[in-house]
C-alpha positions, -999 to 999 in steps of 0.1 A, spaced: 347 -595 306 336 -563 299 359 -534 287 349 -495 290 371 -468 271 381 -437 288 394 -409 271 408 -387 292 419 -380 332 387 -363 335 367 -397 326 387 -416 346 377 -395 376 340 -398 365 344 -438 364 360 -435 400 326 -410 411 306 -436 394 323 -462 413 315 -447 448 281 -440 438 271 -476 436 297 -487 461 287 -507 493 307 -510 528 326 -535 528 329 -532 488 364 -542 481 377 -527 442 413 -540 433 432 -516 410 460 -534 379 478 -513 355 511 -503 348 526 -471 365 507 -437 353 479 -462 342 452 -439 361 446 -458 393 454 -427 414 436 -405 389 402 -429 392 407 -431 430 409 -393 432 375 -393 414 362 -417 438 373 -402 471 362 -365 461 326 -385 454 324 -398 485 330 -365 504 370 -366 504 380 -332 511 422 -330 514 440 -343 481 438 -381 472 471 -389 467 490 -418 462 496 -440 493 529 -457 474 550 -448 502 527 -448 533 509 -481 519 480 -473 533 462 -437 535 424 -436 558 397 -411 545 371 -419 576 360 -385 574 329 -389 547 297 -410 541 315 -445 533 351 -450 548 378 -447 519 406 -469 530 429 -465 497 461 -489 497 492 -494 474 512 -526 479 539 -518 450 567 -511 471 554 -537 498 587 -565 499 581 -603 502 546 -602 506 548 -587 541 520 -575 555 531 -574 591 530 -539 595 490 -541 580 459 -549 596 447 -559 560 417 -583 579 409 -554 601 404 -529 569 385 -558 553 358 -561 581 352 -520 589 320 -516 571 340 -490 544 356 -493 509 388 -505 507 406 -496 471 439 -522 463 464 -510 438 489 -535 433 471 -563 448 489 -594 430 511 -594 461 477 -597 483 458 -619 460 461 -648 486 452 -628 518 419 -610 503 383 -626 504 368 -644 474 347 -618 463 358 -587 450 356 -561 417 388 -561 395 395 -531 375 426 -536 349 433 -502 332 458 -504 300 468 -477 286 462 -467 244 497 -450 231 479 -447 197 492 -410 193 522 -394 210 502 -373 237 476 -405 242 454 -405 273 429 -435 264 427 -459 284 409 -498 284 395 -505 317 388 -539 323 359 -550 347 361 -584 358 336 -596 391 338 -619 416 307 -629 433 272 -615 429 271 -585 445 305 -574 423 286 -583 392 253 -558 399 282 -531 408 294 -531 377 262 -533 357 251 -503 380 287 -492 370 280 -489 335 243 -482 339 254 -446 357 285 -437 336 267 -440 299 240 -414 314 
């Protein structure tokens, strides 16, 4: 598995530009870490890459927020508040085959409904000093396609 360390909020963002960059429709990018682990922060990064112009915020408490407005569909979820693994109220399939990006924090709940193929991210956080803002992102691919997004992943964000 390979690990990248970020620094700061401003990083995080750049990984999350990066990510759009070398994102494909129907890319699918599932977000782990702890609250105020930097999923939002990275997915800010992302959507503002991608054309985003309103605020990336956090969909905790709509579950789902659609940015259709730029080059490659953002369809950003958060399943943390979502209760007994209902997804009723979600047309998860139907954001799956729209040929856009769909971003998953809090997946775990998911995990059985989603395809096989798909790029985790696991960010940990680095309390190594009192005001810390490192960060370990984890990158861990599943399938082919996942795999050459993260080596063009890394490949972009070193330069």
């Amino acid at each position: 598995m390979t690990k990248l360390e970020i620094n700061s909020a401003a990083e995080m963002q750049k990984l999350g530009a990066t990510l759009a960059q070398t994102a494909r429709p129907h890319d699918l990018l599932l977000l782990n870490g702890d609250l105020g682990a930097g999923k939002t922060t990275m997915t800010q990064g992302l959507g503002r890459e991608l054309g985003v112009r309103r605020p990336v915020k956090s969909p905790t408490f709509t579950i789902v927020r659609e940015y259709r407005e730029v080059k490659l569909p953002l369809f950003h979820m958060d399943f943390y508040r979502l209760e007994n693994d209902d997804l009723s109220s979600i047309d998860l399939a139907g954001y799956l085959a729209e040929p856009g990006l769909v971003v998953i924090e809090w997946p775990q709940l998911v995990m059985a409904d989603l395809p096989n193929e798909y790029l985790q991210l696991t960010i940990t956080r680095v309390d190594d000093s009192w005001a810390s803002t490192k960060r370990i992102v984890e990158f861990d691919p599943h399938g082919k396609r996942n795999e050459e997004w993260v080596k063009n992943v890394l490949t972009e964000f070193d330069e």
